[in-house]
N, C-alpha and C positions, 0 to 999 in steps of 0.2 A: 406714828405717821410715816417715819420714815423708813420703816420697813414693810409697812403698807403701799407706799410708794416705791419703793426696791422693790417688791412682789410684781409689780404689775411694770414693772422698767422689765423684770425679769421675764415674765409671760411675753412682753413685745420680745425682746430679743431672740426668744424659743422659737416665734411664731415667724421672725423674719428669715432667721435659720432655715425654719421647715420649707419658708415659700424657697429658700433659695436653692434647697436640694431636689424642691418641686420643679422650681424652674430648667435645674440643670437635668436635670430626667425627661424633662420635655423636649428639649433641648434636643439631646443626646437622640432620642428618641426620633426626634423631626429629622434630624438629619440621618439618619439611620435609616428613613423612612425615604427622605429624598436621594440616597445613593441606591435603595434598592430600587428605585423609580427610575434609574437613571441608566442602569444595567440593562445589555444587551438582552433582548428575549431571543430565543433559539426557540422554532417551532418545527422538530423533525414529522415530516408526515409520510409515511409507507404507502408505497403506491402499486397499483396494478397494473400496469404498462399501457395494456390495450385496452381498447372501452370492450365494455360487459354492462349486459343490465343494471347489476348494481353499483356499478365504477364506471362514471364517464365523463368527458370535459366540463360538463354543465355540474353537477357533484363537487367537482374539484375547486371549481371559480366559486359556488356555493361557501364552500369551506377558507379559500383565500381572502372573498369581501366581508367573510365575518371576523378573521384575524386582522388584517389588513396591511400583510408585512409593508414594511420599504424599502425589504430585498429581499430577491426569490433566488433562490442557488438552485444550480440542475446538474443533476446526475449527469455531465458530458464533461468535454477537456474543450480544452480554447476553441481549435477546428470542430469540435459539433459546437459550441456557443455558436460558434461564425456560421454555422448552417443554418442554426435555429436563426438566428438574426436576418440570413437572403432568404429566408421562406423556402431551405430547403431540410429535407427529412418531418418535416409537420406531419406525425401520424401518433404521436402516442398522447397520452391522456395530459401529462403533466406541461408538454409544450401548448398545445391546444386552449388548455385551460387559462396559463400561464399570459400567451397572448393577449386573449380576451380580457383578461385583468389590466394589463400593460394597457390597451386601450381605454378602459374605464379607468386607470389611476397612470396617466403618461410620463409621471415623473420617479415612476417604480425603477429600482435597479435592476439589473440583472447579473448573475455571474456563473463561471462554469467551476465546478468544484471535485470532480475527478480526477482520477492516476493519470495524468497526464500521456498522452499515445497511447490511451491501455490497449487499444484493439489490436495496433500495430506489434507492441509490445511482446503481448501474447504468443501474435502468428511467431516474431521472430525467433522467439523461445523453443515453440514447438508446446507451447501448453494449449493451443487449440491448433487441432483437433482433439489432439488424442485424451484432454478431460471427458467429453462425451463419448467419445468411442471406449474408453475405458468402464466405463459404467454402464452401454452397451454391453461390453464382453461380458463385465460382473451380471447382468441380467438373463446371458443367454447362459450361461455356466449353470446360474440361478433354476431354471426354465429346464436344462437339461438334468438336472439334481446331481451334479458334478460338485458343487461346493461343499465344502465340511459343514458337520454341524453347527461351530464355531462362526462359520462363516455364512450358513443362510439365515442365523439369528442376528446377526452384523445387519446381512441385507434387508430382513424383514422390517426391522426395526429402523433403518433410512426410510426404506418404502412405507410406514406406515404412518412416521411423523409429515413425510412427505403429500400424504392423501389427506392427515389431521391438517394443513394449511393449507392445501386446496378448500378444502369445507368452508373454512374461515374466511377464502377469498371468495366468498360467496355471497357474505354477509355486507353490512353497512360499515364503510370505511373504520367508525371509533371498533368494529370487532377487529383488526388485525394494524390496528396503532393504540395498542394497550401492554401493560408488563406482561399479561399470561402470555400474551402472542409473541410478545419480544423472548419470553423464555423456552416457546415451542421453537421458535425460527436459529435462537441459540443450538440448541438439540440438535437439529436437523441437520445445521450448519456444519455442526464440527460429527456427526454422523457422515456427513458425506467426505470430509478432507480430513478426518482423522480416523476413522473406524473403516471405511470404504478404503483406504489409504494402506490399514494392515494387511488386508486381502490381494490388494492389488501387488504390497510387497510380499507376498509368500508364494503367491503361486507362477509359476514359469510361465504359463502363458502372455504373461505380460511383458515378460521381458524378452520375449521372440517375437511381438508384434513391434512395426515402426511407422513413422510416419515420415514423411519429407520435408525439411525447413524451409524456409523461402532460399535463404542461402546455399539448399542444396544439400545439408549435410542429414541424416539421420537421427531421429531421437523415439526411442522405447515408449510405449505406450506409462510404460510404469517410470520415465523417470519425467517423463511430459506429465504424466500426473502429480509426479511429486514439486514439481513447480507451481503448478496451480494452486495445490494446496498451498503453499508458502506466498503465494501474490494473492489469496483471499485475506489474509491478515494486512501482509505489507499496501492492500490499494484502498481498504478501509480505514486501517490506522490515516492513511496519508489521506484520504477524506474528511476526516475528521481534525485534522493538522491546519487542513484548506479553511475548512468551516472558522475554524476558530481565528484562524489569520484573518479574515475577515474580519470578524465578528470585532475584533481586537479594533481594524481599521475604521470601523463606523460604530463608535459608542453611544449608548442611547437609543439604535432601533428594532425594529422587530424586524429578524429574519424567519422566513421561510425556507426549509430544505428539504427539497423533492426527490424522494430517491424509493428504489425497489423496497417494497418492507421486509425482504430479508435481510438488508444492510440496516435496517434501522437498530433492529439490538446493538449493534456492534458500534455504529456513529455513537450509541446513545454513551454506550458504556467507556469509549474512546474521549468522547467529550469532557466527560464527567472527571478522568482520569487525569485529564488535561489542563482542565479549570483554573485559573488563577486566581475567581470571584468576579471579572468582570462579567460575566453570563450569566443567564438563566434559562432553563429550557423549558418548554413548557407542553402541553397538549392543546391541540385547535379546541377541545371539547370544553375544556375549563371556564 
C-alpha cells in the first residue's frame, strides 16, 4: 500500500513538475510575445516624387490608412519640414498624401529626417552641379565613341540598370518597395558613384572642366564628383542614424518613412546594421 501510495505521490509530483516548466514556457513565451508587441515598427516606403498614373497622392494615403503610422518621417531637413508645415513647396506625392492623412488622423506626428542643409551643402561643395554635368560629359564622350571599351561597358551597364528601374517605376508601388528592387537600386546606385567614378578619374577631360562655388572659388568637374559620391553614403548612413533616433524616442509606434526608393536599399540595410532590437521593420504589403 504504501508504495502504491508512493507511486502516485510520485505521478503528482512529475506532473506538477511538468505543469511548472509548462507554465514557465508560457510565461517566457508571453512576454516574449509582449516585448515584440511592444517594439517600434519601421515602415520604409519608396516613392516616386511626382504623381504618374500609377503613383499618386491618393495611392499613397491608400497605403498610409492601411498601416496607420503615428509617425510619418519625410525625406526633407528642418527648413523643408517648416515649408511643408506653412503650406509651402506642396507638389510631390509624399507631402500631398501625407497632409490628407494628417487631416483624417490629427494627432499624427510628423518629422524631417534628412542630411540636414543637404541642398545648401552640396552647392557650397561644389558637388552640384558638376555630379550632372559630369555624367553629361560621360554620355556625350559615350555618343561620340571617344570612351574605351572598358569604359563604354562601365556606361552601358549604369544606363541599362538605369532603364531596368524606370520599368519598375512604372508598375504598382509593392513592384519597386521589394528586396529584388532594393538589389537593382543597390547596383545602379554604386554603378553610378563607384564605376561611373573610375571613368571620370582616368580621363582628363574631367579634370580641365570646372565649375564655380558660391564662394567663388573653383572646383573640377572630377573632384565635384568625387564628393558626391562620398555624401551619397555619408547623407543616407545619416538618415538612417535620424530614423532610428526617433524611433528610439517614441517606443511602441509605427513609423512611417517616406523617402525616394533609391535610398531605400540603403535606409534599409543602414537600419538593420544599426539595430539594437528595439525596432522592427516591416513592408506596408504584409
Amino acid at each position: 500500500m504504501f508504495v502504491k501510495n508512493g507511486f502516485y505521490l510520485y505521478l503528482d509530483l512529475s506532473i506538477m513538475i511538468k505543469m511548472k516548466h509548462t507554465l514557465t514556457a508560457f510565461l517566457l513565451l508571453l512576454t516574449g510575445f509582449c516585448f515584440s508587441q511592444s517594439k517600434t515598427e519601421i515602415y520604409v516606403i519608396g516613392n516616386i516624387h511626382d504623381s504618374v498614373p500609377n503613383y499618386h497622392p491618393k495611392i499613397l494615403f491608400d497605403i498610409l490608412d492601411k498601416v496607420k503610422p503615428d509617425i510619418i518621417l519625410h525625406e526633407v531637413d528642418s527648413q523643408g519640414m517648416k515649408d511643408y508645415e506653412n503650406g509651402i513647396k506642396i507638389t510631390e506625392n509624399e507631402i500631398k498624401a501625407s497632409n490628407a492623412y494628417l487631416k483624417k488622423y490629427p494627432k499624427t506626428l510628423r518629422f524631417a529626417f534628412d542630411f540636414e542643409g543637404r541642398n545648401q551643402y552640396r552647392k557650397d561643395r561644389g558637388m552640384v552641379p558638376t555630379d550632372n554635368l559630369s555624367v553629361k560629359l560621360i554620355d556625350s564622350l559615350y555618343k561620340a565613341k571617344l570612351l574605351a571599351p572598358s569604359e563604354v561597358k562601365i556606361y552601358e551597364n549604369f544606363t541599362n540598370l538605369t532603364k531596368d528601374l524606370m520599368k519598375i517605376a512604372e508598375l504598382s508601388p509593392e513592384n519597386f518597395n521589394n528586396a529584388t528592387t532594393d538589389q537593382i537600386s543597390g547596383k545602379r546606385q554604386d554603378a553610378q558613384y563607384a564605376e561611373l567614378l573610375k571613368i571620370i578619374e582616368a580621363r582628363p577631360e574631367f579634370a580641365k572642366r570646372f565649375v564655380v562655388k558660391p564662394n567663388g572659388e573653383k572646383i573640377s568637374y572630377r573632384d565635384g564628383f568625387k564628393l558626391m559620391s562620398g555624401f551619397w553614403d555619408l547623407r543616407n548612413q545619416t538618415m538612417a542614424k535620424n530614423i532610428s533616433k526617433i524611433a528610439a524616442t517614441h517606443p511602441g509606434k509605427k513609423i512611417v518613412v517616406l523617402t525616394g526608393f533609391l535610398h531605400r536599399y540603403y535606409i534599409l540595410k543602414e537600419l538593420k546594421r544599426i539595430n539594437n532590437g528595439t525596432y522592427v521593420t516591416k513592408e506596408f504589403y504584409d
